[in-house]
Structures are given as C-alpha cells and as structure tokens.
N, C-alpha and C positions, 0 to 999 in steps of 0.2 A: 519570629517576634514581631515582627511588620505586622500583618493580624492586629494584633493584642493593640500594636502604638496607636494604632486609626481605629479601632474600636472605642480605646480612652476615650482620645477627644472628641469621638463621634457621640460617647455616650453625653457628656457634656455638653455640647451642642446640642443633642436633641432632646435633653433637660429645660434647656431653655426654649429650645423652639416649641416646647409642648407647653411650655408655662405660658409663653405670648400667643400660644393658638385659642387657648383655653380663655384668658383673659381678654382677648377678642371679642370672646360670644359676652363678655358682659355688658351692660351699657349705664352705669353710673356715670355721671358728672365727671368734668377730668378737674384736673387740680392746676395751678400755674409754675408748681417746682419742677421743672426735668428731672427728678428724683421719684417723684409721684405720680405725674402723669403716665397713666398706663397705658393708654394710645402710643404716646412715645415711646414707652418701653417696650412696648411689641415689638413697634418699628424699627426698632433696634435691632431686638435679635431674633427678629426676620429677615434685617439684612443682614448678620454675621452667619445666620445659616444659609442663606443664598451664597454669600461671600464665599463659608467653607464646603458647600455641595459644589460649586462651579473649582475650587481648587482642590477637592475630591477628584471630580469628573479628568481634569485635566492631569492629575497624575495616576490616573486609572490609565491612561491612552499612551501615556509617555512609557508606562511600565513594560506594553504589550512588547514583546520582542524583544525585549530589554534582558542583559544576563544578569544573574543573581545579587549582582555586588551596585550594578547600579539599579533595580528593582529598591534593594533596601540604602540604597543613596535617597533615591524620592520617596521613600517612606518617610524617611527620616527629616527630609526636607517640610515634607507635608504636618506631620507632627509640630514641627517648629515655628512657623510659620501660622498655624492653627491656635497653638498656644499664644505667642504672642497679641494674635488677632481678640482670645476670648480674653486676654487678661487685662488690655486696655479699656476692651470694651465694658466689661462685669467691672471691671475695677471705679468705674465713671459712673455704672450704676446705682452701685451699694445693694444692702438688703440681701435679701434670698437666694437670689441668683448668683452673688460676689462669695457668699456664704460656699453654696456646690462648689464652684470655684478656688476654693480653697481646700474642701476638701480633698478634690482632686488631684490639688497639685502635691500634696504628700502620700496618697495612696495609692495611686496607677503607676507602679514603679517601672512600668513597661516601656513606659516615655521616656524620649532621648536625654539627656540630662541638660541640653540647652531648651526644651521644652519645660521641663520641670522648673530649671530657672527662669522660666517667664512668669510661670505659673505662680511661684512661689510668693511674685511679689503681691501677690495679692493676700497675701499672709499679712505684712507690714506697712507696705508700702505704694498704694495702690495710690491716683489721684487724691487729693486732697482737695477740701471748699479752703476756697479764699478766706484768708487773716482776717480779714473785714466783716465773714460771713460768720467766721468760730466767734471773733471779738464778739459781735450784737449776740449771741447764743447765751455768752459768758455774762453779761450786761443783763440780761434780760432775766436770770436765773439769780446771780448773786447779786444785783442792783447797783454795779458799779463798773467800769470797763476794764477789763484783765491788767491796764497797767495800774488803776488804782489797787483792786481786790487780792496783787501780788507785790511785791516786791520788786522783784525781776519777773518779765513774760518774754517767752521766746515766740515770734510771730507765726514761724515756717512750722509743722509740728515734726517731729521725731517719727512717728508713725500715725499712718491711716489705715485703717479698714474696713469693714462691713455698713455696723452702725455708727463707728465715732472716729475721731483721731486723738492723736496724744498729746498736747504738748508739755513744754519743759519750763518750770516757775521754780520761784523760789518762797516761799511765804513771808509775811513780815516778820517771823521770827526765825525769818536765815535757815527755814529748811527747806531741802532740796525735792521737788516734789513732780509726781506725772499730774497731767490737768486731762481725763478724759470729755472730749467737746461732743456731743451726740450731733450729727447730719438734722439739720431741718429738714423735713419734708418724708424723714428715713422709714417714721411710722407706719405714715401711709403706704407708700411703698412695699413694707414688706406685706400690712395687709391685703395688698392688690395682688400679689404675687403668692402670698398663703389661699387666697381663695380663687385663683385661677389652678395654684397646682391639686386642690380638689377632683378639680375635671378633671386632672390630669391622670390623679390616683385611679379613679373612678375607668376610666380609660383602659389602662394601663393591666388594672383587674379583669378588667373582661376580660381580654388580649391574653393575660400571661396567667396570675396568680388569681384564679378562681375565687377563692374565700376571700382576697384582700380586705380589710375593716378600713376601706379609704377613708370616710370621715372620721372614723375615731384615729386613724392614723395622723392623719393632719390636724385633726383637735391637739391632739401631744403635741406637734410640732407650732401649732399656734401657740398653744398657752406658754408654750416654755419661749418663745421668740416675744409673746408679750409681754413677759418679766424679762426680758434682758432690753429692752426698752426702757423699764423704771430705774434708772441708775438708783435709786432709792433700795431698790429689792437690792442691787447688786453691793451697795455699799454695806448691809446687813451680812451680805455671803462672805465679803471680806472678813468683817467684823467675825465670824463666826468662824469660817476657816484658819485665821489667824490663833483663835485661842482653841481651836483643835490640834491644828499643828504646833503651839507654843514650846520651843523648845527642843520640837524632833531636832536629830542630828545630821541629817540633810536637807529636809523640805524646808524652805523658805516662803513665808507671805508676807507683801508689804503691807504696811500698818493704813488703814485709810486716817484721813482727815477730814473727821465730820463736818466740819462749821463750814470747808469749801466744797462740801456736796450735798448734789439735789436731785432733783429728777430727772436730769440733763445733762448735769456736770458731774463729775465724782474724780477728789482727789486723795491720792495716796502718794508715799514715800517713795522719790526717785530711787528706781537700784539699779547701778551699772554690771553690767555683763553682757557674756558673749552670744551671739547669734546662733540658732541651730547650725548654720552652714558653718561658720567660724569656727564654732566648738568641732564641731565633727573634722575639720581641715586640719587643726592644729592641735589638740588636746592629745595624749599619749593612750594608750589601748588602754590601761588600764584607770585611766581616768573616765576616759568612754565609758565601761563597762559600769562604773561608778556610776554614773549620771542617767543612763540608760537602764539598771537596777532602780534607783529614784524614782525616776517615773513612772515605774511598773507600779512600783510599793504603794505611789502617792493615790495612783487609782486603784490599787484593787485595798487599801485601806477601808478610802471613802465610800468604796462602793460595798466592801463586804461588813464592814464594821461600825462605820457613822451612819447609812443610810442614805447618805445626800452626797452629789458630786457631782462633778467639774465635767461639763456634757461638751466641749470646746476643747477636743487634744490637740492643734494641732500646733506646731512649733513656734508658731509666730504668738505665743502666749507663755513662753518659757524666756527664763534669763537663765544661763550656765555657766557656772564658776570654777575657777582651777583647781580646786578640791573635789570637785565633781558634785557640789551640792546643786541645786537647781532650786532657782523661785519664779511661784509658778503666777501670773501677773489677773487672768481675769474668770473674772467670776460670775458674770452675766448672766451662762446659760447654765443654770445649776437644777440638777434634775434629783427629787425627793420622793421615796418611797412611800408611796399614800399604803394606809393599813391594807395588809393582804398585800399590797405587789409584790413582793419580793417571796413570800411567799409561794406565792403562783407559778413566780421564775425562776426557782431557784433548783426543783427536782430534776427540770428539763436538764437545767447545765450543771449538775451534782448527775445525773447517768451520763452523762458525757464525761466529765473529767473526773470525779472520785470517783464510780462504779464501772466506766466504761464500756457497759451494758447495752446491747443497741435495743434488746426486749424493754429494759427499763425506761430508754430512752421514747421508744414508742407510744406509751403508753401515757407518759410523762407529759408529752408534748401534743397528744390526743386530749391530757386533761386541760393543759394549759391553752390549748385556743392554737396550737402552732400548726396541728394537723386537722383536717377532720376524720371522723370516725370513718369514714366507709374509702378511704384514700385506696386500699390494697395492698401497701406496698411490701417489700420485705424488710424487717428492722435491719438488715445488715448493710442494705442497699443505702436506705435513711441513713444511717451512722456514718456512712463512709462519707456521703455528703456530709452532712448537720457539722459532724465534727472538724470538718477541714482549718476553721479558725482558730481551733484548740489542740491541734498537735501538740503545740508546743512543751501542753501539761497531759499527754498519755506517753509521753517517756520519761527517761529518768535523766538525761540532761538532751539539750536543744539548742542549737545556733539558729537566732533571728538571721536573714539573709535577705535582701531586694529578690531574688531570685526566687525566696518561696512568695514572696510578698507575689509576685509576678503571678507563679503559677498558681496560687491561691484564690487569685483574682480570677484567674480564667476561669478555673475548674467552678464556683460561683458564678460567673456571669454567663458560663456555657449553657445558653436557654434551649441547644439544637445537639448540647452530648450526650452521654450515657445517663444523665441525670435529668433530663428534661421532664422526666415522669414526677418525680421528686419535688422540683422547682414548680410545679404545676399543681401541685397539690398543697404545697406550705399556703399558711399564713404569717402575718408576721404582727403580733400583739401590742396595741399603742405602748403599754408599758416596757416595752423591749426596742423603741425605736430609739433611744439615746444610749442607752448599753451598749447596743450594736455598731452606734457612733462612738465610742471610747474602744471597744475591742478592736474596730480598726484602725482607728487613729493610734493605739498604742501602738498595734502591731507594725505600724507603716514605720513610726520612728525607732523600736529595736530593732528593727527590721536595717536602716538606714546607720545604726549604731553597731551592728553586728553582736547585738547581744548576744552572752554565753552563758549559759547555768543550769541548776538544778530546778527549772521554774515549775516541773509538776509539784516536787515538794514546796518550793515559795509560796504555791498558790493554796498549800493544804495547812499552811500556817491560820492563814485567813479563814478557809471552809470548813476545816477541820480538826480545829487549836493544833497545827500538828507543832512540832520541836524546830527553830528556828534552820533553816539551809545554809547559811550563809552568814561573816560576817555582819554587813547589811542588818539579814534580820534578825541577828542576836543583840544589834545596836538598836533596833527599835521596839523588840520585846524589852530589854531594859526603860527604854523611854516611856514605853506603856505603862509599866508598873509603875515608873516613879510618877506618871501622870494620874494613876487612878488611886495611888496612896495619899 
C-alpha cells in the first residue's frame, strides 16, 4: 500500500507543480492580492514541491535496508507530513488549486488517515481572510457594514474554503442565517490558474492520452468555475433545487434569502448538523446506511431525471441529521445538460450498466468521442477497464468499502499495467468531466459510509423506470407522484 500512499500525494503535488510551471511561461501583468499574483503563486508551489521532492528523496534513502515494518513506518510518515505541508499551503491559496486539494483529500483513500485529516481541512476549514477584509466585501455589495446589514454578525466565520467562507448572522427579522463572503482577488486567481492548467492538459496529452480535447476540456471546467463565481448564478440554483426537492423525505435545501444576496455575498437559512467525520463516528449502522442511500439518490435523481446537478460532492457541503436525512449546502458548481449531451452520454454508460455489453460498449464510446476509431483494442479488455467505476451496478447487491475505493484508484491510475494500452487510447469528452467528478466523489463517501444494497436495481429506477429496491426508493417514488400530480 506504501505505493499507492506516495503516489496520492505525489499526484497532487505534481498537479500543482504543472499548474505553476505552465503559468510561468505566461507574462501578463501581476496583480497586488497574494491570491492573484501568479508569480507568487508559482513560487509557492515551486517551493512545496521542492519542499516534498527533497522529503521524498530522504525517505527513499532511509528506506534502503530498512525491514518491512519500518519501510512502511516512513511511508506513512512521509504521506503525513506531505499532507499537512499541501493543505496549509493550497489552503492560503484558494481557487483551483485548494479545489484538487479537496478532492483528494476524500478520494485517494490510500492515505493514512492522519494524512486524510489534514487534507480534509480544506473541505471547511482552511485559512480564512481577515474580519476586516470579509466586513469591506459585505460593505461594498450590500452598502452597509455586516453589523448594520444584520442583526447579529459573527466576525471569525464558521467555514472557509475554495472561493468564499461562511459566516453566522442573524437577519433583522431574528433569522438564523449562513452569509457566504466570496475571497477578493479569488476571480483572478482561479483564471490564472484555468489558463496555465491548459498547458498543462495540452502537456499531459501528448505524454499520456493521445486524443485528449485539452481545451474543450478546460473550456468545461472554465465555464462551470465561472458561474460558481456569480453567487448570483448560484443563488438561482438554490432557488431551483429547493423547489425540486420541496418536500422529498430525506433531501434537505436551505431556503436562500434574496434581498442579502449578490454577486458576492449570498445568504441562506442557518442549518445545524453533523459533520461527515462526526456522523460517520457516531451515527449507528443503520442510520449510515440511511444517509449514505441519500446521497446516492440525491445525485443520480439530478443527474438522471432533472438534468442539472450539484458538480461539488464532496463532504464538506453536506449537513447530516440523526434521521439520517442530509442537506445538502452549496450550489456554486452546478453542471446542465446542454441539448444532445446527455444524449451522447448516455449509450456509453447504459452498455456498461444496463446491457453490460463490452461489443455495445465499444462501439458506444467510439460514437461518443471516448475512443477513437482505429484504437484496436479488444471490447473485453476495454470493458474490464471502462467499467471499474460501476461495479457497483453489474451485480445484484454491493458493499461500498475504502478498500475498493483503494484498488479502484490504482487499477485507473496504473499508466504502466495491463491497461496501459487502453488508458492511451481514451479520450475523455468535456461533457463528461463533471459526471466523472460526482461518480467519484460519490463513490469516495459510500465508500467511507460502507454502503450496502441492491444499487444495480437502485440505479435502474432512474435509467430504466425500474420498480423501486428499497425502502428509500419506494419513499421517493411516492414523493414523485405526489410532486408531479
């Protein structure tokens, strides 16, 4: 497993060190925020990868001759130690880079678990801008300074991360409310860092995945990074997800509060609950399993059935309740099925999971832009791969586990296994780069929750009106009907 631990954060590390090698060769103007200066930001994590190559180096040397138990002692050291190094650092950042960063601290379940809690904090709780700096944000948007425009203002916030933080108010009509503050300077920043990781795509194609569409790649990932920027957009997604879910029997959305949002600010209804780690430490198995069905539900609804959804799984945007409901907090990066996409995408992973056909699958994925035509490969070879992420739905029931999450990841990121023919041959279609961020973000938290069930049928409720599996989804077939009568 040692492998696997120094692979994670190596991948992450050299995420960044390609984003500031790339951003290098630009020569725009710099800016006066350490949020936006991209000179500085190079220099950054230039030095966190100098920092983690030099404490690489030195426990590569410590290892030699070393017996097995202390081998994977400084593995485990090094992991830890790594972690905490990239999460102060990305955490001070913000932007795109804080972004990876997060997702990796819930997916590479390979990492030691005081690694992962380092990582983690950059879920919620990363550095914070000074009261002074949120207050002039809040001033400058609503035209008045947070102690007039509230009631009650809480200075320190609640949570920090990427693009904004939280804080805790109260309105003048005595409700209890979140105040998301957007980072001055955060704009620029993540564009500085979207158009350096270009190069990087571009790079990275040559190198590995031949076909790569780098810039339609990173077009997806601009435009969807640029609307989670207009808290405006995202006060809309509330608004709309709210009266999507009105009502369901588990999903939770807090209600926004137009009149204190802008393009900056955006606030909604304070809701108290538990923390992923909390819940998962303390809730009982079968409240787990509750909460952990929830979340499956809530994305493969949005994604099979309203067309628009919640591109941001990862924990640090859930509240969980001792019923095992779940509300689910932000809405930023919300990704909408332009005419034809879904249909483009949908045969690929309909031969995967209802036909599981690897001939279909070929063919599927040859139309859809995932392979090209003269690849060679054998459809069974492809299938074995393509499918890896969707076990879960080619049997008839399936335990979520860290452990497959583990080898999941490897058998994926093995550029030098038995698959290397395969991985050299995909493409991978802007319209499927935020899917592919929710399949594993799901996967990482059932995974973490040990989900149990019948999920091939769960998922053939959705793709294939099948008869509800579960509980669950005999409770939210009822919801539907009574929502569409």
């Amino acid at each position: 497993m040692h492998k696997t631990r120094i692979a994670s954060l190596a991948t992450l590390v050299a995420f960044a060190a390609g984003i500031s090698a790339a951003a290098a060769k630009t020569r725009q103007a710099t800016a006066s925020s350490p949020i936006t200066n991209r000179f500085s930001r190079s220099a950054k994590i230039w030095k966190l990868s100098a920092r983690n190559a030099a404490r690489y180096a030195v426990t590569r040397v410590r290892r030699v001759g070393s017996p097995a138990d202390r081998r994977a002692e400084l593995d485990a050291q090094f992991a830890i130690r790594t972690a905490e190094d990239v999460a102060k650092q990305l955490g001070e950042m913000k932007g795109v880079l804080m972004k990876a960063g997060q997702m990796v601290s819930f997916i590479f379940e390979a990492l030691p678990d005081e690694a992962q809690a380092a990582l983690a904090t950059l879920q919620s709780d990363a550095a914070p801008m000074a009261p002074s700096l949120a207050a002039s944000v809040v001033e400058s948007q609503l035209g008045q300074p947070p102690e007039r425009a509230f009631l009650d203002w809480t200075n320190l916030p609640a949570a920090a991360a990427s693009i904004g933080q939280v804080h805790r108010a109260v309105t003048h009509h005595g409700q209890d409310v979140a105040v998301k503050v957007q980072y001055p300077g955060v704009h620029e920043a993540i564009e500085s860092d979207l158009d350096a990781a270009e190069v990087m795509y571009a790079t990275f194609s040559a190198m590995l995945l031949k076909g790569l569409d780098a810039k339609g790649l990173v077009d997806e990932l601009r435009d969807r990074m640029r609307e989670e920027l207009d808290y405006r957009l995202e006060a809309n997604n509330c608004v709309e997800f709210a009266r999507l879910f009105a009502g369901h029997p588990w999903v939770r959305i807090p209600n926004l509060v137009p009149e204190l949002s802008t393009e900056k600010v955006l606030t909604t209804e304070w809701v108290d609950g538990m923390s992923f780690d909390e819940f998962r430490t303390t809730a009982s198995e079968a409240t787990r399993q509750r909460a952990a069905e929830v979340v499956w539900r809530f994305a493969q609804f949005a994604v099979n059935q309203h067309g628009a959804f919640n591109g941001d799984p990862h924990p640090g945007n859930y509240k969980f309740h001792h019923d095992g409901s779940v509300t689910f907090l932000d809405f930023g990066l919300v990704k909408r099925w332009s005419p034809g996409e879904w249909d483009s995408l949908q045969p690929t992973l309909d031969a995967v999971i209802v036909h599981r056909d690897p001939e279909l699958l070929v063919r599927a994925m040859e139309q859809s832009g995932f392979l090209r035509h003269s690849h060679g490969l054998e459809a069974e070879h492809v299938f074995d791969y393509v499918s890896s992420p969707y076990v879960p739905y080619l049997t008839d029931e399936f335990t979520f586990t860290r452990q497959w999450m583990i080898d999941t990841i490897t058998k994926i990121f093995d550029i030098q296994g038995p698959h290397a023919d395969v991985i050299e041959s995909l493409n991978m279609p802007p319209s499927f780069v935020i899917l592919d961020r929710v399949v594993w973000g799901v996967n990482a938290i059932l995974g973490k929750l040990e989900a149990h069930g019948p999920f091939r049928a769960m998922l053939l409720e959705y793709v294939a009106d099948g008869e509800p599996a579960t509980d669950l989804g005999a409770a939210e077939a009822s919801w539907r009907a009574g929502a569409r009568s």
